[in-house]
VEXSE-346651 format. One record per residue (C-alpha): y, z, x. Coordinates in Angstrom, 2 decimals. Layout:
<rec><py>Y</py><pz>Z</pz><px>X</px></rec>
...
***
This chain:
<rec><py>40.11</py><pz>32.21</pz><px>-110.48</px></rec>
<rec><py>43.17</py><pz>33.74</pz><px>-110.12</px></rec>
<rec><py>45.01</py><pz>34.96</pz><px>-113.47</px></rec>
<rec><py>48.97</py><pz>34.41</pz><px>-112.66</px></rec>
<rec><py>51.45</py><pz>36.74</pz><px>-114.73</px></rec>
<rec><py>54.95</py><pz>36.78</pz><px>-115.56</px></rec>
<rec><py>57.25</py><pz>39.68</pz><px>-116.24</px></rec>
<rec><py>61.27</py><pz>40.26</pz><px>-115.97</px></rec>
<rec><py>62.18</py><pz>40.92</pz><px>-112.83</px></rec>
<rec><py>65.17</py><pz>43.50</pz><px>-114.19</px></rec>
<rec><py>67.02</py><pz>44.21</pz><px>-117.31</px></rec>
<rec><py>65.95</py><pz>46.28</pz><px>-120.69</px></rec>
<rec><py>61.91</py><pz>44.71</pz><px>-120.49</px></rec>
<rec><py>61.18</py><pz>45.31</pz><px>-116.96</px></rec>
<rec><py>60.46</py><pz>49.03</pz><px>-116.11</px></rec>
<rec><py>58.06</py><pz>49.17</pz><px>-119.51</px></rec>
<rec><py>56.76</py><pz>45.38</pz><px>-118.73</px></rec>
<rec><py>55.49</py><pz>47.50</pz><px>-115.05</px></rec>
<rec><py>54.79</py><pz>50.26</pz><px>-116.65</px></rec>
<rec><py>51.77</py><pz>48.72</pz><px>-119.22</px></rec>
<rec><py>50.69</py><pz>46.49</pz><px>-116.39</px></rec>
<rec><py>50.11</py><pz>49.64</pz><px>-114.20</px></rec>
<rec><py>48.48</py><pz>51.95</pz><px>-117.32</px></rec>
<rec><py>46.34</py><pz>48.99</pz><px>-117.94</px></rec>
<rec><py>44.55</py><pz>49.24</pz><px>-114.65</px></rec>
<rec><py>46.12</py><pz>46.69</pz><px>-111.89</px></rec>
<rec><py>46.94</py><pz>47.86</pz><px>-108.88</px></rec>
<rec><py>50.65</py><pz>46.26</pz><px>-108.30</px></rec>
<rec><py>50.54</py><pz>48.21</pz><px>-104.49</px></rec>
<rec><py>53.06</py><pz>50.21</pz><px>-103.17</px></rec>
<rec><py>56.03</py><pz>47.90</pz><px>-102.69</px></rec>
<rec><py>55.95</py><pz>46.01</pz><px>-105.68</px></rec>
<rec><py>59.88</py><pz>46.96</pz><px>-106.45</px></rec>
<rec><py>60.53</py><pz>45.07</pz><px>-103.40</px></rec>
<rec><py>58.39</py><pz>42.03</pz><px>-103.81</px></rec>
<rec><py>58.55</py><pz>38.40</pz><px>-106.22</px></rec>
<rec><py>54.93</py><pz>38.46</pz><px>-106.59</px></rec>
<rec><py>52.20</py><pz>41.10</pz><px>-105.90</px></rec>
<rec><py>48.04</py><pz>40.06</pz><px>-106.15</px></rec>
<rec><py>45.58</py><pz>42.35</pz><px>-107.73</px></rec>
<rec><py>42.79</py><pz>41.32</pz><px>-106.10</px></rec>
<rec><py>40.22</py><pz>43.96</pz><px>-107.44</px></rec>
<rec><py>40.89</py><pz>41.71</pz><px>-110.53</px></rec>
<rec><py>42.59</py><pz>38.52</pz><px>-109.66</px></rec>
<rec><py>45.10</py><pz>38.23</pz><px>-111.18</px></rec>
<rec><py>48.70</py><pz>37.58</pz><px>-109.51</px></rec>
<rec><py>52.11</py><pz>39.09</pz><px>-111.17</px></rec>
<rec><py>55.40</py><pz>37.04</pz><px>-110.61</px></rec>
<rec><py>58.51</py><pz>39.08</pz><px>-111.32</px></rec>
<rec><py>61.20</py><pz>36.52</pz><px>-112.44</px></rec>
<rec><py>64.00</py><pz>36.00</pz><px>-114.99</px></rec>
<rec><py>63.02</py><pz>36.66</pz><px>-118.72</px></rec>
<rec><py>64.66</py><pz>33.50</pz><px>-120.13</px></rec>
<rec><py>62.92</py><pz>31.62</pz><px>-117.17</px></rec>
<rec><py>59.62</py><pz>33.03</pz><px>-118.60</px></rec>
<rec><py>59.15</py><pz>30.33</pz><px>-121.24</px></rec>
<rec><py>59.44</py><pz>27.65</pz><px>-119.25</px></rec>
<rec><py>57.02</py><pz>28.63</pz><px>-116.64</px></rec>
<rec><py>54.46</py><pz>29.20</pz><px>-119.17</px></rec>
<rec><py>55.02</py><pz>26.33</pz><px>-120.88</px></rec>
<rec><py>54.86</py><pz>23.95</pz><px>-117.61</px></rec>
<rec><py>51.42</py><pz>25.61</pz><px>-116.35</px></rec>
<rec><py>52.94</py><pz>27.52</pz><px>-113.68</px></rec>
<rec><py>51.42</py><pz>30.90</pz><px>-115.02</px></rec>
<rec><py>48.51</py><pz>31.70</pz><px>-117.54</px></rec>
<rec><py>51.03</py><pz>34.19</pz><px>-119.27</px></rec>
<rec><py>54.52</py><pz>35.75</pz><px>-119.52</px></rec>
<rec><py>56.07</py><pz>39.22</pz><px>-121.09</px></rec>
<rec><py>59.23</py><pz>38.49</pz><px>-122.19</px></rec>
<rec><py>61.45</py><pz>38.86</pz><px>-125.46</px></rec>
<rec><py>60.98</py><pz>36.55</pz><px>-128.15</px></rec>
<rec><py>64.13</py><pz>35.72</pz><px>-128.10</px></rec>
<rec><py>63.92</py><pz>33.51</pz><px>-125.52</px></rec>
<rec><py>60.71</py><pz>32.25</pz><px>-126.73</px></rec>
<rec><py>62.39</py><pz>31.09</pz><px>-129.70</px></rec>
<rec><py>65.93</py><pz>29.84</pz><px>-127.46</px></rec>
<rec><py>63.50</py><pz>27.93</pz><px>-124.76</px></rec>
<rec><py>62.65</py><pz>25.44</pz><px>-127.91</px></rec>
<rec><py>58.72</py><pz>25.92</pz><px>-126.74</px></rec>
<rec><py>55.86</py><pz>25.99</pz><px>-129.21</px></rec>
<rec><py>53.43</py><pz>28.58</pz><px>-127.70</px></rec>
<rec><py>50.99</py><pz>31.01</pz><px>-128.43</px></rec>
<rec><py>51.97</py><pz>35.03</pz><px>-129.32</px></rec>
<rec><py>49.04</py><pz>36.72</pz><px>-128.20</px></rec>
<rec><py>50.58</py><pz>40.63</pz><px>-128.60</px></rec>
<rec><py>53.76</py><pz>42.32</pz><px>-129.70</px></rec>
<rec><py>54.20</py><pz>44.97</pz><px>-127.40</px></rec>
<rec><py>56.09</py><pz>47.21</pz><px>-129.60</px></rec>
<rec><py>59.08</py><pz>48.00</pz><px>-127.26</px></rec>
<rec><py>62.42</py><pz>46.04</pz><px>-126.65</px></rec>
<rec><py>63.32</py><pz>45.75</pz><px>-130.41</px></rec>
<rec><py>66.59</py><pz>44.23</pz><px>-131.13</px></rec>
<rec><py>67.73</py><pz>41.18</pz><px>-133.21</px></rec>
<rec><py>69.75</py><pz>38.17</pz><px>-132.61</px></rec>
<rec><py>72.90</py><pz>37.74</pz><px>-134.81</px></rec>
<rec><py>76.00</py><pz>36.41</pz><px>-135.60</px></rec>
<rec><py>78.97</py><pz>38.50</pz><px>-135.57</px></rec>
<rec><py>82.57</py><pz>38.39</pz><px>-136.71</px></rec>
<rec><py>85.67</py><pz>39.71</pz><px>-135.84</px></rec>
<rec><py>86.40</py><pz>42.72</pz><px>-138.52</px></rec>
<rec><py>90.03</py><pz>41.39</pz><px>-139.44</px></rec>
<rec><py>88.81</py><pz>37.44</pz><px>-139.53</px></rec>
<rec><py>88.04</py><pz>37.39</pz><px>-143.49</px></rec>
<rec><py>84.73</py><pz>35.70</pz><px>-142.98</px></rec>
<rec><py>81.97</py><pz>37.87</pz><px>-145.51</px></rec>
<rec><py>79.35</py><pz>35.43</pz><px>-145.46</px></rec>
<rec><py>77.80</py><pz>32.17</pz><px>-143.43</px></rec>
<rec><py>79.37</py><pz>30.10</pz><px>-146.12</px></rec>
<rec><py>82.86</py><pz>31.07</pz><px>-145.46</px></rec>
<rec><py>82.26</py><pz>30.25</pz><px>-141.50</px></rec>
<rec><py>85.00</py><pz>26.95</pz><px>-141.32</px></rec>
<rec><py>83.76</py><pz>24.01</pz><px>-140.11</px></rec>
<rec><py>84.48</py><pz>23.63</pz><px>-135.91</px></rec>
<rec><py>84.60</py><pz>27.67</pz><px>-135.92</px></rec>
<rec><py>84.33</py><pz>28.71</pz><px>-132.17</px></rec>
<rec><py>81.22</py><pz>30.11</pz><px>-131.48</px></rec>
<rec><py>80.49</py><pz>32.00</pz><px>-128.21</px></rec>
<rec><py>76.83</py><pz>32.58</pz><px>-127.01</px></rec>
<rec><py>74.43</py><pz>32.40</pz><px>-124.38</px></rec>
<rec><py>71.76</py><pz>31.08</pz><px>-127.23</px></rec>
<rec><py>73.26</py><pz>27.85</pz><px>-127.67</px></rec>
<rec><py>69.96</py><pz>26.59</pz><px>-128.96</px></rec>
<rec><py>69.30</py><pz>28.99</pz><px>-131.09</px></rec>
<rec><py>72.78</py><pz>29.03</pz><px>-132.66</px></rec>
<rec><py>73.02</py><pz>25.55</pz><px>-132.70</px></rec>
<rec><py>69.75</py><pz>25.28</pz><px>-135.41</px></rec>
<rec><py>71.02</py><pz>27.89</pz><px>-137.09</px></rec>
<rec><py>74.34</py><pz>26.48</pz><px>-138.08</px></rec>
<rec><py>72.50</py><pz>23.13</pz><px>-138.52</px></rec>
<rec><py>69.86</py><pz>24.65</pz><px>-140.95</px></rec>
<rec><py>73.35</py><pz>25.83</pz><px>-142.77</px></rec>
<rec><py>75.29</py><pz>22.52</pz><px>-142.92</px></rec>
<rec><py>78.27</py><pz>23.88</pz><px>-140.34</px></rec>
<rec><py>79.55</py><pz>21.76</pz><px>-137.98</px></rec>
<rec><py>80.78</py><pz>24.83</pz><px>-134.81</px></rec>
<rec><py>81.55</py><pz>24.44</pz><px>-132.03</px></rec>
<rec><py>79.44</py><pz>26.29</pz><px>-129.18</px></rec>
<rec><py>81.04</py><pz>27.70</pz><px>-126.45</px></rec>
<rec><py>77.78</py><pz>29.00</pz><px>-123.59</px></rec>
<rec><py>78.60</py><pz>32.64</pz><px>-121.80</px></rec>
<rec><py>76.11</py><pz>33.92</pz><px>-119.87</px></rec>
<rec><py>76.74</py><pz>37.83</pz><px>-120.89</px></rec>
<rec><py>79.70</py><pz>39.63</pz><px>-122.59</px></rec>
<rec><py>80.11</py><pz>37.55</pz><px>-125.53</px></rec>
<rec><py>81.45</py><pz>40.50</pz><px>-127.77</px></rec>
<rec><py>84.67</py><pz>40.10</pz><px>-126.11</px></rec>
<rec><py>85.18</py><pz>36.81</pz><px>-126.25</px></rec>
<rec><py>87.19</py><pz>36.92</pz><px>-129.51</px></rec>
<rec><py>89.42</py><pz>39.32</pz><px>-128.42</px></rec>
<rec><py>90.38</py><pz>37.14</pz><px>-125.26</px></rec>
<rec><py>90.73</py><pz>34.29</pz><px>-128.33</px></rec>
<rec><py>87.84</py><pz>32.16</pz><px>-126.28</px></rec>
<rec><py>85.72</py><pz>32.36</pz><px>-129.83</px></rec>
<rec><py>86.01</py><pz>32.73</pz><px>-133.38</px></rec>
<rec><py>83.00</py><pz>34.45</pz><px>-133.85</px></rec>
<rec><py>79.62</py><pz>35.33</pz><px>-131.32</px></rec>
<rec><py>75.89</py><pz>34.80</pz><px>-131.50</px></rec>
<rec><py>74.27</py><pz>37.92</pz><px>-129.62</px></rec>
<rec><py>71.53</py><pz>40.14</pz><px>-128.99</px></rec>
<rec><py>72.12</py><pz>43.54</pz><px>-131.53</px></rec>
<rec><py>70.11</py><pz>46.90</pz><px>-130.87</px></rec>
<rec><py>72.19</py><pz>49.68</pz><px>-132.69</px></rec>
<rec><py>75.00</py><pz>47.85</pz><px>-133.46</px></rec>
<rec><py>77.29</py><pz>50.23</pz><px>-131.85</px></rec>
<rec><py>78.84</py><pz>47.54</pz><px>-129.08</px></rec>
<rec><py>79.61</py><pz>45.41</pz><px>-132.12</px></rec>
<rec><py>81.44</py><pz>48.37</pz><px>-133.69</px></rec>
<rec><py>83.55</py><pz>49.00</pz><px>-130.04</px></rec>
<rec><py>84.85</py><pz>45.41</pz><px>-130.38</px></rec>
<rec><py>85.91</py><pz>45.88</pz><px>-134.20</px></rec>
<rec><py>83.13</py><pz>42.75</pz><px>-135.08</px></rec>
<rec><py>80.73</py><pz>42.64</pz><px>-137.81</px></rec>
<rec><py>77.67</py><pz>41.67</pz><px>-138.21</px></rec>
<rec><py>77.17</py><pz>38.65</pz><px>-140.33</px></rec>
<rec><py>73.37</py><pz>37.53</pz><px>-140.27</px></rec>
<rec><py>70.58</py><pz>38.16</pz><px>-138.52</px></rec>
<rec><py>69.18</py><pz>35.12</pz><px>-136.96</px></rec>
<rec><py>65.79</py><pz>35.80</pz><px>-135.32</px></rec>
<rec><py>64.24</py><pz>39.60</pz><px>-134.87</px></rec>
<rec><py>63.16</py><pz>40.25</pz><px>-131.39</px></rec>
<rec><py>60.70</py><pz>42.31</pz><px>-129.31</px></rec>
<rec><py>59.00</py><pz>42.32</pz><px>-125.97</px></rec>
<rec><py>55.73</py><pz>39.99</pz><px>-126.74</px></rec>
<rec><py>53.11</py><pz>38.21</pz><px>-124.44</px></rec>
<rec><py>52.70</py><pz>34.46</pz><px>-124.50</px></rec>
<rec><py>50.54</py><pz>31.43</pz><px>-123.66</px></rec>
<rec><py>50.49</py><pz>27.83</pz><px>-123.51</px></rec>
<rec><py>48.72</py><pz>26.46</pz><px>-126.27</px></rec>
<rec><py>45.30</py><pz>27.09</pz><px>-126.93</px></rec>
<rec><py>45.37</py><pz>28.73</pz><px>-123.14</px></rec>
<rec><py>45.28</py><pz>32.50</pz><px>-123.93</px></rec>
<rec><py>41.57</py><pz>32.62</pz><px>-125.64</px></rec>
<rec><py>39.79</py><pz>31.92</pz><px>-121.99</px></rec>
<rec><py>38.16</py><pz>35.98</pz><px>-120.64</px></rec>
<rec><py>40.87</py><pz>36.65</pz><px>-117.60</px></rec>
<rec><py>43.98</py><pz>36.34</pz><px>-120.32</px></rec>
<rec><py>41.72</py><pz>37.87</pz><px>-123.49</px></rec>
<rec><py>41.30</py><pz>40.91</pz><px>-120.41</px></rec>
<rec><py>44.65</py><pz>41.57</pz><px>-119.52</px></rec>
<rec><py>45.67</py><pz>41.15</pz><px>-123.45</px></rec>
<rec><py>42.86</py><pz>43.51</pz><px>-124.42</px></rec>
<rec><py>43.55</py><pz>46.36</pz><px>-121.63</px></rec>
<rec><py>47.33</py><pz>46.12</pz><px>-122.75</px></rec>
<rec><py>46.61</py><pz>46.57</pz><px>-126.15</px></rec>
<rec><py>44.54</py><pz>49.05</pz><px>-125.57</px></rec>
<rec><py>47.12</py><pz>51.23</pz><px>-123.66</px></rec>
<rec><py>49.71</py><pz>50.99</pz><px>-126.56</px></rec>
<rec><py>46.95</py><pz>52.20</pz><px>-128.86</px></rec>
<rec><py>46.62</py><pz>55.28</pz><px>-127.03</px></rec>
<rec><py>50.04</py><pz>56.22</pz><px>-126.06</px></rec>
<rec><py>50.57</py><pz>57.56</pz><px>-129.62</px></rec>
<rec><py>46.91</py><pz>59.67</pz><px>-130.04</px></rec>
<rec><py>45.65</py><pz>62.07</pz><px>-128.17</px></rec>
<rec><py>42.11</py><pz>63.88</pz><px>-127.32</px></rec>
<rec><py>41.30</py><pz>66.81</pz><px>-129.45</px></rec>
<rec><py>38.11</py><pz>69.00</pz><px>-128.40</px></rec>
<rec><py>37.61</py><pz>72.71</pz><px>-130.22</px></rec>
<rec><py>34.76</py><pz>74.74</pz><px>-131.03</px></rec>
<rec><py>34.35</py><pz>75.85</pz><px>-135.04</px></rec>
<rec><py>32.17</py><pz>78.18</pz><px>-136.79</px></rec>
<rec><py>29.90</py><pz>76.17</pz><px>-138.65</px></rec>
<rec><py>30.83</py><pz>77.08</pz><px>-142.01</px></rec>
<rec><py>34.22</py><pz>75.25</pz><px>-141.40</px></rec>
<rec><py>32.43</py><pz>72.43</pz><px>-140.09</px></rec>
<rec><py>32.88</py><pz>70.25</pz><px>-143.92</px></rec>
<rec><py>36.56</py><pz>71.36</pz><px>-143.91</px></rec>
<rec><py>36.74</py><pz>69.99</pz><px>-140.39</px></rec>
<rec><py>35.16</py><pz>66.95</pz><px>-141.44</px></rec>
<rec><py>37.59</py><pz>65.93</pz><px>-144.22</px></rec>
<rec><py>40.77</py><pz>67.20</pz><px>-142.02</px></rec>
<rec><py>40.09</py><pz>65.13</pz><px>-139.59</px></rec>
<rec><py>38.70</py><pz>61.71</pz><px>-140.24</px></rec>
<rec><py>39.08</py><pz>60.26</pz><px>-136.62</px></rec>
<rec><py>38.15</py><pz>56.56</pz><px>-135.86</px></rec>
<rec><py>34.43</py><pz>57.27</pz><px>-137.74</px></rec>
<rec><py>35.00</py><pz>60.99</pz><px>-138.39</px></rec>
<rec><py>34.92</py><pz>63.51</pz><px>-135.63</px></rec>
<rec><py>31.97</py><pz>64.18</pz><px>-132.94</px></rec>
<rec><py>29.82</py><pz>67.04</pz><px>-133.62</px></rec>
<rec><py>28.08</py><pz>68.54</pz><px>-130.61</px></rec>
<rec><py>25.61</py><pz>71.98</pz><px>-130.43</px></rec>
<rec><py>26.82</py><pz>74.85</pz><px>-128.07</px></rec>
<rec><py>24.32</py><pz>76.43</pz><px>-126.26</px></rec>
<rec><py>23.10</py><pz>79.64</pz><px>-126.96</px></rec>
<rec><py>25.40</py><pz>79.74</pz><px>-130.35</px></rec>
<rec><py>23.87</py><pz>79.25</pz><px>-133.76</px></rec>
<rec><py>27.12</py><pz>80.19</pz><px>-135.35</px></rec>
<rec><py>29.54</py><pz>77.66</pz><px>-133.64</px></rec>
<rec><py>29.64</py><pz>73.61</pz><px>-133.35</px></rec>
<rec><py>31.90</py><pz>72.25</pz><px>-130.85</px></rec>
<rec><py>34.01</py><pz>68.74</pz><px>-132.21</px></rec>
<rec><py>35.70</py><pz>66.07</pz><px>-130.56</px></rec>
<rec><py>38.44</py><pz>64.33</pz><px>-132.53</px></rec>
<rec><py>41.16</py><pz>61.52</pz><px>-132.04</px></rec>
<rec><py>44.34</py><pz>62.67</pz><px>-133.41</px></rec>
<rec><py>47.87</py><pz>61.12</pz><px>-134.10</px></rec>
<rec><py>50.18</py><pz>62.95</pz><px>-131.42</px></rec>
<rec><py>52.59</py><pz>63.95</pz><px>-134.03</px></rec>
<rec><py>49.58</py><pz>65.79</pz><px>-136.14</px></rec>
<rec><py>49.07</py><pz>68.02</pz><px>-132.93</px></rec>
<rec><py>50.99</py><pz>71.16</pz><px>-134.30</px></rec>
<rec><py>49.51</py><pz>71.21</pz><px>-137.33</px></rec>
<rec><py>45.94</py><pz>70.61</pz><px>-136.39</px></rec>
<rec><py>45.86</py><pz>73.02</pz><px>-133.73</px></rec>
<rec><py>47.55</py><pz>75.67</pz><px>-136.24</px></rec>
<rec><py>44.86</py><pz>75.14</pz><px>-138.96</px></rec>
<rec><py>42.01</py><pz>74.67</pz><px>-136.24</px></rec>
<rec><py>43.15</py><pz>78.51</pz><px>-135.55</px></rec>
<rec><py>43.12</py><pz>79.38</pz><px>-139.16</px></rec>
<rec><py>39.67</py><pz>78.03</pz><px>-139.51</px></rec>
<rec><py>38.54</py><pz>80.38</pz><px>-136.49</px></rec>
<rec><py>38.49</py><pz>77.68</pz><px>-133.77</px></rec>
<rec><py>38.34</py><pz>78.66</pz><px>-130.02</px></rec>
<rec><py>38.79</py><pz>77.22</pz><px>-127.16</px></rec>
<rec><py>40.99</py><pz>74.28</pz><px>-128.42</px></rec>
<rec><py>42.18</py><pz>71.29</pz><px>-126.17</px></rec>
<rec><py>44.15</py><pz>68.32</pz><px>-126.30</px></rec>
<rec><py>43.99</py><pz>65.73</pz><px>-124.00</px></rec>
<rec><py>46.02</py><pz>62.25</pz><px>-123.41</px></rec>
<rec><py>44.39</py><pz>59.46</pz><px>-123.65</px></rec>
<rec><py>44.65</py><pz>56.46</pz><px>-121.24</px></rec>
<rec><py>43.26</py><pz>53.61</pz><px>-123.83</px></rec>
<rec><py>41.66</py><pz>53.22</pz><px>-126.58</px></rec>
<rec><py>39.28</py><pz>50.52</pz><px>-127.86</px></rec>
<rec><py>38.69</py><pz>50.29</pz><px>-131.17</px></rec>
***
């Protein structure tokens, strides 16, 4: 059985949406910046590079087993499916956003048949509804922050990262209407069969390690219980005889990356030798 995946084709989840698939294993080929699908067939499993607000719908119709895309446009397609993994990168938020000089400080000041320009007219639409106001929704398909300025809109629903594009167009930033991040999805019900729990799994597995790394060092024995308590690990650290040495024990640790400089400092303290520290590719739990 073949496994079929979806991933942007471009824009801010696409190089990292690649780059996960390729660190989890699958072999995408050589050319696969130049292709619309590319077949892993050490695996089987088949990865469709297409438009991230297109995403939901394939998913939802059958058309693939699973998509990466933002939740954003999970929540925008209307669809009720399954989030099998935040993937911890394209963080942003959706929100609502004023012009600076327009008066409006809250949701309830926004006047009924206010101008709203989006390209989440879904979204925005329940939003407004779940408030009581009656807008009026004008659809963009990118730029939105100007649209006041060019008096198209009142007001904007748009993605946010830092904020600082909202600042450039003198807007501010009213509400926050759904927080957003690059997550993998299923139908219903379809993401607990073993090809998509695989894929999931291996993915998951790659985030875990990005942020630890490998730690191997030999001690002097008498260090060993200060060793021990410095550096827990995932069941405490692996303690392994060196040949020929009744003084010294060798250890094998996983660290947190940013507990590098320090450990390697007070491994030296301690009298360690030979200290290494290696990335890791994944990591099961």
């Amino acid at each position: 059985m073949t496994l079929k995946l979806a991933i942007p084709n471009k824009g801010r989840l696409y190089e990292r949406s690649v780059e996960l698939l390729l660190k989890s294993g699958l072999d995408l080929g050589e050319d696969w910046g130049r292709r619309l699908y590319v077949t892993d067939k050490c695996h089987g499993i088949e990865v469709m590079f297409v438009r991230a607000q297109d995403i939901p719908e394939f998913v939802y119709s059958g058309a693939v087993d699973l998509g990466i895309t933002g939740r954003d446009q999970v929540v925008e397609s209307g669809y009720n499916l399954d989030y099998l993994l935040d993937l911890e990168f394209g963080h942003c938020r959706l929100s609502l956003a004023v012009p600076e000089a327009s008066g409006v400080k809250s949701v309830a000041d926004v006047p009924h048949g206010a101008r709203v320009a989006t390209s989440f007219p879904r979204t925005t639409k329940k939003f407004f509804d779940s408030k009581g106001k009656n807008i009026k929704i004008i659809t963009v398909s990118g730029a939105a922050e100007i649209m006041p300025y060019m008096g198209v809109s009142d007001m904007i629903v748009d993605l946010v990262s830092s904020g600082s594009t909202l600042k450039t167009n003198r807007l501010i930033e009213l509400d926050r209407i759904v927080e957003s991040q690059a997550v993998v999805v299923s139908k219903k019900g379809k993401g607990k069969d073993k090809e998509s729990a695989d894929i999931v799994d291996s993915i998951r597995s790659v985030i875990a390690a990005e942020s630890k790394m490998y730690l191997i060092a030999d001690i002097p024995k008498i260090s060993l219980n200060t060793v021990e308590v410095m550096f827990p690990g995932m069941a405490g650290p692996t303690v392994v005889n060196i040949a020929g040495r009744d003084d010294m024990v060798a250890i094998q640790v996983v660290i947190n990356k940013t507990d590098v400089y320090d450990s390697v400092n007070e491994l030296r303290r301690l009298g360690g030798k030979g200290i290494l520290t290696i990335p890791i590719d994944r990591l099961v739990p």
